[in-house]
Residue frames relative to the residue before (quaternion, step in Angstrom):
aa qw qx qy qz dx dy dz
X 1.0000 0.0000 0.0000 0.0000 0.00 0.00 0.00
X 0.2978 -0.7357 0.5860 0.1632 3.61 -0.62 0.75
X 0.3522 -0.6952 0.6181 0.1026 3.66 -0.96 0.97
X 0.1211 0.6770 -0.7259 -0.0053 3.91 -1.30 0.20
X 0.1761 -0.6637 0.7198 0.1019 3.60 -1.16 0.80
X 0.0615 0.7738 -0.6188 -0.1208 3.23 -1.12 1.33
X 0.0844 -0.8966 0.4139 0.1330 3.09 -1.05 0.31
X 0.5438 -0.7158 0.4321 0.0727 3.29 -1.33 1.34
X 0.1807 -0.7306 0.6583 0.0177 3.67 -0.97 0.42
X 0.4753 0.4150 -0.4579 0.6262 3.96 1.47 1.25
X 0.7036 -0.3180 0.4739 0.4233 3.27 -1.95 -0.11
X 0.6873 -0.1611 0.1842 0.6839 4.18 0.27 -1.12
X 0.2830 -0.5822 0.7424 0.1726 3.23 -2.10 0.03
X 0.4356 -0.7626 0.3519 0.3237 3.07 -1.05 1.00
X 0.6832 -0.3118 0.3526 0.5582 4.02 -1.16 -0.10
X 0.6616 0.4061 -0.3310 0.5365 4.03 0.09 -1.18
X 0.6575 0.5990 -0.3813 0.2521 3.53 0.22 -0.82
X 0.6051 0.6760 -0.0611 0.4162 2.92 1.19 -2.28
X 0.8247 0.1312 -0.2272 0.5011 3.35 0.45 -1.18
X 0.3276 0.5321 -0.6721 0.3973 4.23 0.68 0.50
X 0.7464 0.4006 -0.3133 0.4293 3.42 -0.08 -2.27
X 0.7367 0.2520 -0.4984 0.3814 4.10 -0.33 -0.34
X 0.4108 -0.7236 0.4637 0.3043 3.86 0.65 -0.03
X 0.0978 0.7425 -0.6033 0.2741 3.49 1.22 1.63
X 0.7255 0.2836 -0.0454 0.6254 3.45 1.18 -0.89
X 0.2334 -0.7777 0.5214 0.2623 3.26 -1.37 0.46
X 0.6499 0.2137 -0.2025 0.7007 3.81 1.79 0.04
X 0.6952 -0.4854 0.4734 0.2387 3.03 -2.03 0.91
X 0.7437 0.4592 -0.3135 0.3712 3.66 1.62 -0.17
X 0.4554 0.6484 -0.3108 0.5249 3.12 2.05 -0.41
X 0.4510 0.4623 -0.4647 0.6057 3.97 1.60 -0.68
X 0.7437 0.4869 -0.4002 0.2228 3.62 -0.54 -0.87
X 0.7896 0.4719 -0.1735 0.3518 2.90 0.58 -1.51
X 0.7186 0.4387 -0.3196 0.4348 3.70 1.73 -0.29
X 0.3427 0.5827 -0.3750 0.6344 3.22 1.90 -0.20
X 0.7896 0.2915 -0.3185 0.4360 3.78 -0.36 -0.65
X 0.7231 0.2279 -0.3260 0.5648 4.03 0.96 0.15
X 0.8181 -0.4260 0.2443 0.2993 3.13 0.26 1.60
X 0.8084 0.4233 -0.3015 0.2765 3.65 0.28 -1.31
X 0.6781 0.2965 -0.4942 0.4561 3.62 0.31 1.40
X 0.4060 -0.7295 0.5504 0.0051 2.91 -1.51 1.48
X 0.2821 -0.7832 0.5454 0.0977 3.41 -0.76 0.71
X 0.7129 -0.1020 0.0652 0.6908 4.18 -0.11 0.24
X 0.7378 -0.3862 0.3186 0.4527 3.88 0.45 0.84
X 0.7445 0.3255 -0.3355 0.4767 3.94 0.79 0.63
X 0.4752 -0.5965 0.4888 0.4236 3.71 -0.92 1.30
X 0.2310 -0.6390 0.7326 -0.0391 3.39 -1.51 1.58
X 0.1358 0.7853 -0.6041 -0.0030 3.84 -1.01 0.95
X 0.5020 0.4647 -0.5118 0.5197 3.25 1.28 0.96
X 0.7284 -0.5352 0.4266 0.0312 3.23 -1.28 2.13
X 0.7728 0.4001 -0.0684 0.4878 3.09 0.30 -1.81
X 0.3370 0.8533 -0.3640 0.1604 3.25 0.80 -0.27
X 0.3704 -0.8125 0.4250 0.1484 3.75 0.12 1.10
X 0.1026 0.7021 -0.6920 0.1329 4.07 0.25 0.74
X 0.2135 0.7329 -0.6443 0.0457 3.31 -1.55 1.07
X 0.8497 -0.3043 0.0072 0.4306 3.51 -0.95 1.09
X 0.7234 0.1602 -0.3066 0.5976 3.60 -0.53 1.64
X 0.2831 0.7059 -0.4739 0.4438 3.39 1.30 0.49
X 0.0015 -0.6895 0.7242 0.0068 3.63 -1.40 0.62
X 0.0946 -0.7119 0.6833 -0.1316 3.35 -1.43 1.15
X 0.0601 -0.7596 0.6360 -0.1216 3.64 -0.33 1.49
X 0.0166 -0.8133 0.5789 0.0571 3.32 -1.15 1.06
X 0.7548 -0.0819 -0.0972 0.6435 3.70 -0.52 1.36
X 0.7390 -0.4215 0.2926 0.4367 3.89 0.27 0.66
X 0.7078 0.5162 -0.1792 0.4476 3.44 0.66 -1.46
X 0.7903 0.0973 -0.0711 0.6007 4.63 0.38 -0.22
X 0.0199 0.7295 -0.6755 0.1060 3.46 -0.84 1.58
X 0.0619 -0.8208 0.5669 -0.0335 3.48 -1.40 0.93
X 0.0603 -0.8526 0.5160 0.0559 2.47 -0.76 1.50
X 0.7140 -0.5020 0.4343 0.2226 3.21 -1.91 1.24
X 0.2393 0.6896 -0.6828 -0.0308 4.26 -0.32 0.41
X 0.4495 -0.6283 0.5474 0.3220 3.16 -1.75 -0.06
């Protein structure tokens, strides 16, 4: 599994956000559409809400295999 620490300079960033700015995705629909089939986890539970507020000590895992974490 490959690790990336990203880090923010706000209160949280949203889920869609997160994965544009680490370039897991390369459009705000390519965020949706893997968020809406389950295959990202959020502190170790399938998260399908987009909007989703992740802020520093946050973890996002996508399909097992790229996890990001949220620093400050």
């Amino acid at each position: 599994m490959h690790r990336e620490e990203i880090r923010i300079h706000t209160e949280f960033i949203r889920l869609q956000d997160l994965l544009k700015f680490s370039g897991a995705v390369e459009t705000g629909g390519d965020a949706k559409l893997i968020i809406q089939e389950g295959r990202v986890k959020v502190n170790g539970e399938a998260c399908t809400m987009r909007g989703k507020k992740l802020r520093p000590g946050d973890e996002a895992c996508i399909d097992g295999e790229l996890e990001l974490v949220v620093t400050a």
